[in-house]
C-alpha positions in Angstrom: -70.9 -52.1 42.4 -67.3 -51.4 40.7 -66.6 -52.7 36.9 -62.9 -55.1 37.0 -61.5 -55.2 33.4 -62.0 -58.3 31.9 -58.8 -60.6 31.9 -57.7 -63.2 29.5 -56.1 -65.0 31.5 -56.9 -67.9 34.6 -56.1 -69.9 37.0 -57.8 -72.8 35.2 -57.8 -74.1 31.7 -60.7 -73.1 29.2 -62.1 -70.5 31.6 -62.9 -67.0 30.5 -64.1 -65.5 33.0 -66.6 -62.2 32.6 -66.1 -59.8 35.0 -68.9 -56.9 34.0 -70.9 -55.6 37.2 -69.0 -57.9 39.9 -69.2 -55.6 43.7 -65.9 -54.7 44.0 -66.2 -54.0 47.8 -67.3 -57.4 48.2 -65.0 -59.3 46.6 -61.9 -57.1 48.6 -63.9 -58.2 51.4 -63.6 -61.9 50.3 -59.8 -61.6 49.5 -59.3 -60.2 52.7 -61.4 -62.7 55.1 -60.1 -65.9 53.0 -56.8 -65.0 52.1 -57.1 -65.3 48.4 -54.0 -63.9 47.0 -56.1 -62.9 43.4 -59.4 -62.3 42.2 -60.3 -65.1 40.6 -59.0 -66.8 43.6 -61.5 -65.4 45.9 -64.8 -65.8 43.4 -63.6 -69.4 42.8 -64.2 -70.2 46.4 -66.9 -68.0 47.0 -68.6 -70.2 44.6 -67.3 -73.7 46.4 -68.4 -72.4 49.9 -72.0 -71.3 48.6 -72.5 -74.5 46.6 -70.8 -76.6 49.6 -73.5 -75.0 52.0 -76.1 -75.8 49.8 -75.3 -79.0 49.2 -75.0 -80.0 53.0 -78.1 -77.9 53.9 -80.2 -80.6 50.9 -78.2 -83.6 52.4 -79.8 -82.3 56.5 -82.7 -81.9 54.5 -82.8 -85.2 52.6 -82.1 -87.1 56.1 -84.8 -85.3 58.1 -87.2 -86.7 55.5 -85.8 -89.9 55.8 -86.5 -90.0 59.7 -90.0 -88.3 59.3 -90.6 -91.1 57.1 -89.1 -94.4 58.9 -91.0 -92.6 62.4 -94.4 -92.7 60.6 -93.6 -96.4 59.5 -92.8 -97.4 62.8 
């Protein structure tokens, strides 16, 4: 894991990023697979794709519940 200095500024409003201990080879590797032209680009939708998988792995979840559950009614 690589240190990236700490910026003051951001791509959003009321954001201060800290940026102590993030793995600098894989966030290259990000930028290079997306396309993300920055850094905070890249973590940004890091973090959108991981919670976007984890939210549609709980909804498959939620809905194979719901069809145990209307099978064992039937």
């Amino acid at each position: 894991m690589g240190v990236v200095e700490s910026r003051p500024d951001t791509e959003e409003e009321n954001v201060t990023p800290t940026w102590d201990d993030i793995d600098t080879d894989a966030l290259r590797e990000t930028m290079r697979f997306s396309g993300a032209q920055s850094e905070v680009e890249a973590i940004n939708l890091a973090l959108r794709v991981y919670a976007a998988r984890h939210r549609s792995r709980a909804e498959a979840d939620r809905e194979r519940e719901r069809r145990i559950a209307q099978r064992r009614a039937s």
